[in-house]
C-alpha positions in Angstrom: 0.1 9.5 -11.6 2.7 9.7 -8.7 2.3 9.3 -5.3 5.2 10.8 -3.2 6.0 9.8 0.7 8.3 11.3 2.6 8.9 10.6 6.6 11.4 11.4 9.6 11.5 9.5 12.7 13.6 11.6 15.0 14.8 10.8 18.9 16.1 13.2 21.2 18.2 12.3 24.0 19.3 14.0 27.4 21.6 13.7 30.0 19.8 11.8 33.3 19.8 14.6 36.6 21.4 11.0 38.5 24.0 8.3 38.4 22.3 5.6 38.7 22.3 3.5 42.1 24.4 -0.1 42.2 20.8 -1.0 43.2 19.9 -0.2 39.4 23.2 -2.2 37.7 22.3 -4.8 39.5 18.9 -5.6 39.0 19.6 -5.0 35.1 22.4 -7.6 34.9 19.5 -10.4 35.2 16.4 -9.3 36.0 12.9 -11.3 35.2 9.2 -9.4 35.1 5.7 -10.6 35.2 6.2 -11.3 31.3 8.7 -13.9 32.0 11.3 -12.5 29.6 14.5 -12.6 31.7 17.3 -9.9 30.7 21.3 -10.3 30.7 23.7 -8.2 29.9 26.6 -9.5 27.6 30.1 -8.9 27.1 29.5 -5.5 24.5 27.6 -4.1 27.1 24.4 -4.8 25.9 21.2 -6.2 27.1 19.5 -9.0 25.9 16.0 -9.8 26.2 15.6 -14.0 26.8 11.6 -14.3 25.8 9.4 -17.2 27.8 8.6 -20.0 26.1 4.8 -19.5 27.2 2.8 -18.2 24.0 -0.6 -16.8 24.1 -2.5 -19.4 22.3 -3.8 -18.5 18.8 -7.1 -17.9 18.7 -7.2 -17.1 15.1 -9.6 -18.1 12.7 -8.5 -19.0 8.9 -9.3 -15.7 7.5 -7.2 -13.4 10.0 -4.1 -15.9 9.6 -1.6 -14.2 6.8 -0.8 -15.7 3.9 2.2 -17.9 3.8 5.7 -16.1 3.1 7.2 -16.0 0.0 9.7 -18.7 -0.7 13.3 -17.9 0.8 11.3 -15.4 2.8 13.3 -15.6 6.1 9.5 -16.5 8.5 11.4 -14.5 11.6 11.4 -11.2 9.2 8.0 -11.9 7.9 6.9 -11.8 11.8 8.8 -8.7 12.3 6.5 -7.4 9.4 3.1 -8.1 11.3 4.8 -7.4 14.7 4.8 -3.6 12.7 1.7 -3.7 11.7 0.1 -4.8 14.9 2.4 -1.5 16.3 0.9 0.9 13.3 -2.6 0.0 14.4 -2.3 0.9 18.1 -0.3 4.0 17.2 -2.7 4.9 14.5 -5.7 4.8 17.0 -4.1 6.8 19.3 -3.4 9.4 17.4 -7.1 9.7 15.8 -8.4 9.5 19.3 -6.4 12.5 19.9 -7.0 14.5 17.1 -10.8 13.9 16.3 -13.3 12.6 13.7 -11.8 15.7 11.2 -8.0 15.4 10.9 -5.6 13.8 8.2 -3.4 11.8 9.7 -0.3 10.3 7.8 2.7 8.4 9.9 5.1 5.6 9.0 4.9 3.1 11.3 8.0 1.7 10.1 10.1 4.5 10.6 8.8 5.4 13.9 9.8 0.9 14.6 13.4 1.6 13.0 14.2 4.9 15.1 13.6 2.8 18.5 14.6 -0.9 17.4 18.1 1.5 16.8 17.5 2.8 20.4 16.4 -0.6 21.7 19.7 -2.2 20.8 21.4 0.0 24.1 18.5 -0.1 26.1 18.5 -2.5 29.2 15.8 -3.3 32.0 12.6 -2.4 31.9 13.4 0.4 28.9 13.9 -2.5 27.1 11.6 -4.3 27.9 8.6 -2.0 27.3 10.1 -1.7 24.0 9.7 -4.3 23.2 6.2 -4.7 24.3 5.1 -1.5 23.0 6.7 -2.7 19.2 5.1 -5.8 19.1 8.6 -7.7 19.1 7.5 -10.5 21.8 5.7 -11.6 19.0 8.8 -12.5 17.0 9.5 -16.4 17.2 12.6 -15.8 18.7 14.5 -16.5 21.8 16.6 -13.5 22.1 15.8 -9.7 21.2 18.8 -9.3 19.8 18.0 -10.9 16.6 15.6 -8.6 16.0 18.1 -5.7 14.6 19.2 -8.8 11.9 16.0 -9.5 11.0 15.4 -5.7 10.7 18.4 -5.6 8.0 16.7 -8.3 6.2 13.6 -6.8 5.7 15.4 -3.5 5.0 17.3 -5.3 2.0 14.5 -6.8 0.8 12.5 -3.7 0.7 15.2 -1.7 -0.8 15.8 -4.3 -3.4 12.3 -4.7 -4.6 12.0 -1.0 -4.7 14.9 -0.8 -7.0 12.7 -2.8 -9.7 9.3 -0.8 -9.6 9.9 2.3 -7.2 12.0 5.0 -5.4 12.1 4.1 -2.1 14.9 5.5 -0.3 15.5 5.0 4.3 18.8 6.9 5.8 19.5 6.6 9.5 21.9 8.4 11.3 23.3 9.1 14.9 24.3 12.7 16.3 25.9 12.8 18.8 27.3 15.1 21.7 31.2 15.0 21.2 31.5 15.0 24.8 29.9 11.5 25.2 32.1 8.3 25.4 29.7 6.0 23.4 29.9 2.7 23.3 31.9 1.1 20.7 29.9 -1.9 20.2 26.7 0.4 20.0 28.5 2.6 17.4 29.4 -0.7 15.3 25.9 -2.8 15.2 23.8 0.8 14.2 26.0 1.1 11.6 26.3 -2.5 10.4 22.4 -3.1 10.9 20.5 0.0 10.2 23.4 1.9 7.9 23.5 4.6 10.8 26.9 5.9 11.6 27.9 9.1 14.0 28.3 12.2 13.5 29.9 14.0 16.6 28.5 17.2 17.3 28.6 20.3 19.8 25.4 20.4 21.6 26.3 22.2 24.5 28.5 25.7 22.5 26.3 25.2 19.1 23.3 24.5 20.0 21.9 26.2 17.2 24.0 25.0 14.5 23.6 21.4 15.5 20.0 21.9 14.6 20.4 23.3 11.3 22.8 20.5 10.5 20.6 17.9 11.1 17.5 19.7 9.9 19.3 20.1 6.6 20.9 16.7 6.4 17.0 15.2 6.7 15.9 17.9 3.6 18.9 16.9 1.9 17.8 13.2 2.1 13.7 13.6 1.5 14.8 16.3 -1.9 14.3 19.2 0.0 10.6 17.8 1.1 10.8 17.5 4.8 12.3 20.7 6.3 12.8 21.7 9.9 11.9 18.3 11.1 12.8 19.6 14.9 11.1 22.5 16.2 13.2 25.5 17.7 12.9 24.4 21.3 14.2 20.4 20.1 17.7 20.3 20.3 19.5 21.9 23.9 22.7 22.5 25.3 21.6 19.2 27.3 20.8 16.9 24.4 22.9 14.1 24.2 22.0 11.8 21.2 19.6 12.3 18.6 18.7 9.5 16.3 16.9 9.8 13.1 15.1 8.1 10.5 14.4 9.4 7.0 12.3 7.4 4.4 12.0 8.4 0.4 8.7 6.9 -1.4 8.1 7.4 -5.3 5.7 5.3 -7.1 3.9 5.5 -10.5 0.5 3.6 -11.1 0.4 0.7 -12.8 -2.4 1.8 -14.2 -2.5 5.6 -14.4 -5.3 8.2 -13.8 -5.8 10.0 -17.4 -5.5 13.6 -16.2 -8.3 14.3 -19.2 -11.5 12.9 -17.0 -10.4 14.8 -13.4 -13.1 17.1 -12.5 -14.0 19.4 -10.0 -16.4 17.9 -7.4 -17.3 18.4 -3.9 -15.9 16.5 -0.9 -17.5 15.8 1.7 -15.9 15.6 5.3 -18.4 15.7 7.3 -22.6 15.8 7.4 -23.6 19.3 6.0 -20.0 19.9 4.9 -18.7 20.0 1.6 -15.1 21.6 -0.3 -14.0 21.1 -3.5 -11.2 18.9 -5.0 -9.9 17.9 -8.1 -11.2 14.2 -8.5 -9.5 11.7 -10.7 -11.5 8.8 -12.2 -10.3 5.4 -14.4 -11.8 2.5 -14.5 -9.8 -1.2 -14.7 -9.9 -4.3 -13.3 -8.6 -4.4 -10.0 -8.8 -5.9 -6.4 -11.6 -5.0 -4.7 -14.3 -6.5 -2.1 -17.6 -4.9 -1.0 -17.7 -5.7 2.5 -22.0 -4.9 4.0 -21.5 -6.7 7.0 -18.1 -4.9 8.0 -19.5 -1.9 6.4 -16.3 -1.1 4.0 -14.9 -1.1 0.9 -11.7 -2.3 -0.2 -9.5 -1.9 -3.2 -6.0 -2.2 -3.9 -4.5 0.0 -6.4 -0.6 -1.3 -7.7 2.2 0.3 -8.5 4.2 0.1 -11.5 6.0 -3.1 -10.6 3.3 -4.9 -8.5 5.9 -5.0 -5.5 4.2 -1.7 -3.7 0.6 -1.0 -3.7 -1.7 1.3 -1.7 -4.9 -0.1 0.3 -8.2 1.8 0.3 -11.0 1.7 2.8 -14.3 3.6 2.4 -17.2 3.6 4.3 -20.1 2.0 2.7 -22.3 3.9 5.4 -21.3 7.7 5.0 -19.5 9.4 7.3 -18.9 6.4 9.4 -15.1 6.1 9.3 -14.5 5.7 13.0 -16.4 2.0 12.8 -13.5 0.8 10.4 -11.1 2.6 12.0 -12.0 1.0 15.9 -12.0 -2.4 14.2 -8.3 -2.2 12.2 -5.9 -4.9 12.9 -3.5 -7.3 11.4 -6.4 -9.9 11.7 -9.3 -7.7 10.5 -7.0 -6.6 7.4 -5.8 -9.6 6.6 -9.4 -10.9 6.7 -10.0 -7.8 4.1 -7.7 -8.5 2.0 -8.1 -12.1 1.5 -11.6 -11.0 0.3 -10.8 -9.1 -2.4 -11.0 -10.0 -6.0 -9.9 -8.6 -9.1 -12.9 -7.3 -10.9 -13.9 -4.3 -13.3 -14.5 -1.4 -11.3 -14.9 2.7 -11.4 -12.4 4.5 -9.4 -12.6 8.0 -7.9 -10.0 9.8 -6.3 -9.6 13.0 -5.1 -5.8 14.5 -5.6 -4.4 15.3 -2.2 -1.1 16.5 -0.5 -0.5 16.2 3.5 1.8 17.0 5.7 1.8 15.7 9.3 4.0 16.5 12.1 3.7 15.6 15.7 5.0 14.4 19.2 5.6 10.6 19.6 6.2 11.1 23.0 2.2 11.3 24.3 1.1 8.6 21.9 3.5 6.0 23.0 3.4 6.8 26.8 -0.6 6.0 26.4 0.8 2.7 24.9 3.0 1.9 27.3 6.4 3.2 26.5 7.1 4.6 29.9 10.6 4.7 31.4 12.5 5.9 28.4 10.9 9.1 28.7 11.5 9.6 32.3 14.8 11.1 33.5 14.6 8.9 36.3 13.7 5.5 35.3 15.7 4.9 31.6 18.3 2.6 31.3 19.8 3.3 27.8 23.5 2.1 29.3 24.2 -0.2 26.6 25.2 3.3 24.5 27.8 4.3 26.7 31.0 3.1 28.0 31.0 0.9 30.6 31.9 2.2 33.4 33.0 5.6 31.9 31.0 7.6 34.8 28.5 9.2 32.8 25.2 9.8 34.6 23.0 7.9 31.4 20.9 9.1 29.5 16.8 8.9 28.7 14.6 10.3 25.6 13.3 14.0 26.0 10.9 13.6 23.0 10.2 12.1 19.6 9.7 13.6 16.9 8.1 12.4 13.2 6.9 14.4 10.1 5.5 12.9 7.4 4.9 14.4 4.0 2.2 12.5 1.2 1.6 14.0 -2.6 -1.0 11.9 -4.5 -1.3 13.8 -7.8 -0.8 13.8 -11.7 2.3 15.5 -12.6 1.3 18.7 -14.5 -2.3 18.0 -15.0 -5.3 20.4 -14.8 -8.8 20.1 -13.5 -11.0 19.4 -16.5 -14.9 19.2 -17.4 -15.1 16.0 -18.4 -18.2 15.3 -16.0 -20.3 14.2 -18.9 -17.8 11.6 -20.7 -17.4 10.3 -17.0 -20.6 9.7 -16.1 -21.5 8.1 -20.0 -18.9 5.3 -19.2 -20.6 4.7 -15.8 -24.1 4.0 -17.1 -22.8 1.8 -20.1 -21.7 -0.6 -18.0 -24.4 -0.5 -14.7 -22.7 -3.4 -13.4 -19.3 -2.3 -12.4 -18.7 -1.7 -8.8 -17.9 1.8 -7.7 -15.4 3.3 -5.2 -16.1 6.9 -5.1 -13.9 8.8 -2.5 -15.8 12.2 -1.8 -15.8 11.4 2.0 -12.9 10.1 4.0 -11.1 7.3 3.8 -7.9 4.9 4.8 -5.1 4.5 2.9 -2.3 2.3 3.8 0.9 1.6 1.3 2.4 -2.0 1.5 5.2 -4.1 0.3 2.8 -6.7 -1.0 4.5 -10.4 -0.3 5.0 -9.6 3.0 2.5 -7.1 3.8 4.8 -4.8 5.5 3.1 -1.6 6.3 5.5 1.4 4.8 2.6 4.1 5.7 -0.7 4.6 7.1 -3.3 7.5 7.2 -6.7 8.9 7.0 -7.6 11.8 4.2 -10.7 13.5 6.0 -9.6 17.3 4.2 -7.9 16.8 0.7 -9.7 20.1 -0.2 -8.2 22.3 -3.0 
């Protein structure tokens, strides 16, 4: 059994219609909101975010606090790991909201936090700070913001590393730019120091066209050809400025496979009345797993080969009831979950299933409060241009992100092994059961910090 992710984060970004006023420089160079996070602008040009001292008190009870981080673990990366999470679950219930009770939905959350924690590092004013209110990255334990891209290149080594051991996991960032635009050295120097992402000058303006189909191809070139024509036709202008992207590259073998001899055919079923058939995968083991009446889920945890990765299951214990789990997700609820799990015998079913998602950013995060970036008016995203160099500035026409999931047995075949299957169940009437023929969450980790790689909901793996 492999289970294949692939995901692009993609930014866009325009010329502003206006210079903006001295009014504007000035109130950036040290301004201070109702958060009481004061901003300054420092010698490379860029803004930094001074957080208050005030913290929201904890109101946590033991069971939502995480574990402890692993020794050596850096604790300001391991908050920058639940600041994600706490981002993936807002964004995840916006987009469900949006689609309805029916549609996979497959996004990762870490890519999308990459692609504007690289944008955040030129951003100043009120563009940066929605950012980093939006991301969760108040949360971080630090005084300044611009720690944050450090602590991002930790947990992006670490990550990386682990993967090496027990997985494929593979992120690329990269800037395009317009080679008409006098960026900013500094900004130029820290992408590519902290995130890997250096700058490849384009012609935006006399190859529009062609500028596409280069970085189209250089993201299918990095997911092996899986994620193609990440920007839609009508993406990239003669206008566009900037685009930043984010690529990541998951491979992962079960520790514990699925024997391809007892997968079956068997209905799905997505909805009340509705049925569809797909190829279901069954094995049994001992694995983490609670049974959870009073929050009306299951959850099991199914490793990878290597026990650094895993991916997280919820299912309904009352069918067809998916939205109840899915309005009460959080880092608290989860890590309440997952501290109740316990490694037991149980019978898993699985259906095989590939998805491929593909949407705007740009709706979902306005709802959450990313704002002024958006607008040609209010986004301050000076610290990626010269100082002084007379350009009008630039703001984010869209953002883009594509995701691609396989969850199959390489070169099996449906077979009818119902019988043998359901023999092993009744020998042993006292293993728990996770059968998957409705939907269900799945989210993919890095286990000893919890980091959230993906996140999604399979409501139609039919055949």
């Amino acid at each position: 059994m492999r289970v294949v992710a692939l995901i692009v984060g993609l930014l866009a970004i325009h010329t502003r219609a206006e210079h903006p006023t001295s009014d504007d420089v000035d109130h950036l160079r040290s301004s201070e909101g109702s958060s009481g996070a004061a901003i300054n602008r420092d010698d490379h040009g860029f803004c930094s975010y001074r957080m208050s001292d005030t913290r929201k008190q904890d109101t946590r009870t033991p069971d939502d606090v995480p574990e402890t981080p692993p020794d050596r673990t850096n604790p300001r990366v391991a908050e920058l790991s639940r600041a994600n999470a706490a981002f993936s679950f807002k964004l995840y219930r916006s987009l469900v909201s949006h689609r309805g009770p029916e549609a996979n939905v497959f996004l990762s959350p870490l890519s999308i936090s990459t692609s504007f924690a690289m944008t955040k590092l030129g951003a100043c004013g009120d563009t940066l700070r929605q950012i980093m209110q939006v991301f969760e990255f108040e949360s971080i334990k630090e005084k300044t913001s611009s720690q944050i891209h450090m602590f991002f290149s930790k947990l992006n080594d670490r990550l990386y590393r682990k993967a090496n051991k027990s997985a494929q996991l593979v992120a690329a960032n990269r800037l395009f730019g317009d080679k008409s635009v006098a960026f900013n050295p500094s900004y130029q120097e820290f992408s590519e120091r902290y995130y890997g992402a250096k700058l490849l000058p384009l012609n935006f303006a006399d190859k529009t066209n062609e500028s596409l189909f280069t970085i189209n191809n250089w993201v299918a070139e990095k997911t092996e050809g899986k994620v193609k024509n990440v920007i839609p036709p009508d993406g990239i202008t003669p206008e566009t400025q900037l685009v930043i992207v984010n690529a990541i590259f998951f491979k992962g073998l079960w520790k514990q496979k699925f024997d391809e001899y007892y997968t079956y055919l068997t209905d799905f079923h997505p909805a009340l009345g509705r049925s569809c058939n797909v190829s279901m995968m069954e094995k049994k083991g001992r694995f983490r797993h609670a049974r959870l009446e009073s929050e009306g889920l299951q959850i099991l945890e199914l490793p990878y080969h290597g026990d650094a990765f895993s991916i997280i299951l919820l299912l309904p214990t009352r069918r067809y009831q998916l939205a109840e789990i899915e309005a009460r997700m959080s880092p608290d609820s989860m890590n309440r979950w997952l501290k109740a799990m316990r490694e037991q015998q149980v019978f898993v079913s699985l259906p095989r299933f590939k998805l491929e998602d593909s949407f705007s950013l740009k709706e979902h995060l306005h709802d959450l409060g990313l704002i002024d970036i958006f607008s040609a008016q209010h986004a301050d995203l000076s610290g990626m241009i010269v100082p002084d160099s007379n350009h009008r500035g630039l703001y984010a026409s869209d953002a883009y992100h594509k995701a691609f999931i396989e969850v199959n047995e390489a070169g099996s075949e449906a077979g009818a092994a119902s019988a043998i299957v359901f023999l092993a169940r009744s020998s042993q009437p006292n293993m728990e059961e996770f059968h998957a023929d409705q939907p269900f969450v799945m989210l993919i980790r890095e286990v000893a910090l919890n980091s959230v790689l993906f996140l999604g909901r399979v409501t139609q793996p039919c055949n």
